[in-house]
Structure formats: structure tokens, C-alpha cells
Residue, then its C-alpha position, 0 to 999 in steps of 0.5 A: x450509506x453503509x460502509x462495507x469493510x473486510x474483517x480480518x479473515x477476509x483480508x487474511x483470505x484476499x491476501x493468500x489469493x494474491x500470494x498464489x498469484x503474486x507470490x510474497x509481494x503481492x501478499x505485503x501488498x494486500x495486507x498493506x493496503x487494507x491496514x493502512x489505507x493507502x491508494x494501491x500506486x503509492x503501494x506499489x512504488x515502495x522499495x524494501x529498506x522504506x520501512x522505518x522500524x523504530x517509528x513503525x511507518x512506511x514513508x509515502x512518496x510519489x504514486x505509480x502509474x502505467x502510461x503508454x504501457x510503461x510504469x512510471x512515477x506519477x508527476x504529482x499525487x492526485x489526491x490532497x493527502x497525498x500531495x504532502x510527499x512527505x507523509x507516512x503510512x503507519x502500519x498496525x501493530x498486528x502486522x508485525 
């Protein structure tokens, strides 16, 4: 099955979309998450100060989640990546 994937002009499109609704964060985000791959919960769980500029990447905890209409840290990640608390996110070079 082939693999849709944005170019950079459609992430670049998505990503102003979001800052009209989102302002600023909501931009990061979008950017973030079609450069790095990361689930959109362990996004959005990053704080500012996370980023490590020396080694260019974004450490990747615990995921949020919304449960009885409050958002909080999920338990575990369900994923296998993401069970290893202590990975990164790298982010690429034309983000910065």
C-alpha cells in the first residue's frame, strides 16, 4: 500500500492553519509532530525549557491523555518506542 506523505509545503500550510487556531503553540506542534514523528500526546506533554540545544533533541516522557474530561499523564505509553521513558525525539536541522 502506498504511503501518503505532506511535503513541506503542506506541513508548512497545516502548521499556519493551526497558528490561526492555535496560535504559536498549536504552529510548534504541527511542525513538530510531521518532522519528528512523535505521537501527537507525548507532544503535547512537552513543557518549554525540554529542548536540549546542544544535542538538538526533545526528550520524550509520559504521553497525555484526557480522561473524565480532564487532561492528565497517561500511566505508561502504549506503544513499544514509547515505553522507553527515556527516548528522544530529534528534531531536524531545518527547524531551527
Amino acid at each position: 500500500m502506498e504511503r501518503l506523505v505532506a511535503t513541506p509545503v503542506q506541513v508548512l500550510r497545516a502548521a499556519l492553519r493551526m497558528a490561526d487556531l492555535a496560535g504559536f503553540p498549536g504552529f510548534v506542534l504541527t511542525l513538530m509532530d510531521a518532522y519528528t514523528g512523535a505521537p501527537w500526546s507525548e507532544l503535547i506533554s512537552q513543557r518549554p525549557g525540554l529542548y536540549d540545544r546542544t544535542n538538538k533533541q526533545i526528550p520524550v516522557r509520559r504521553p497525555l491523555r484526557e480522561a473524565g474530561g480532564q487532561v492528565e499523564e497517561a500511566p505508561r505509553p502504549k506503544s513499544p518506542r514509547g515505553q522507553a521513558l527515556d527516548s528522544t525525539a530529534a528534531v531536524p536541522g531545518d527547524l531551527l
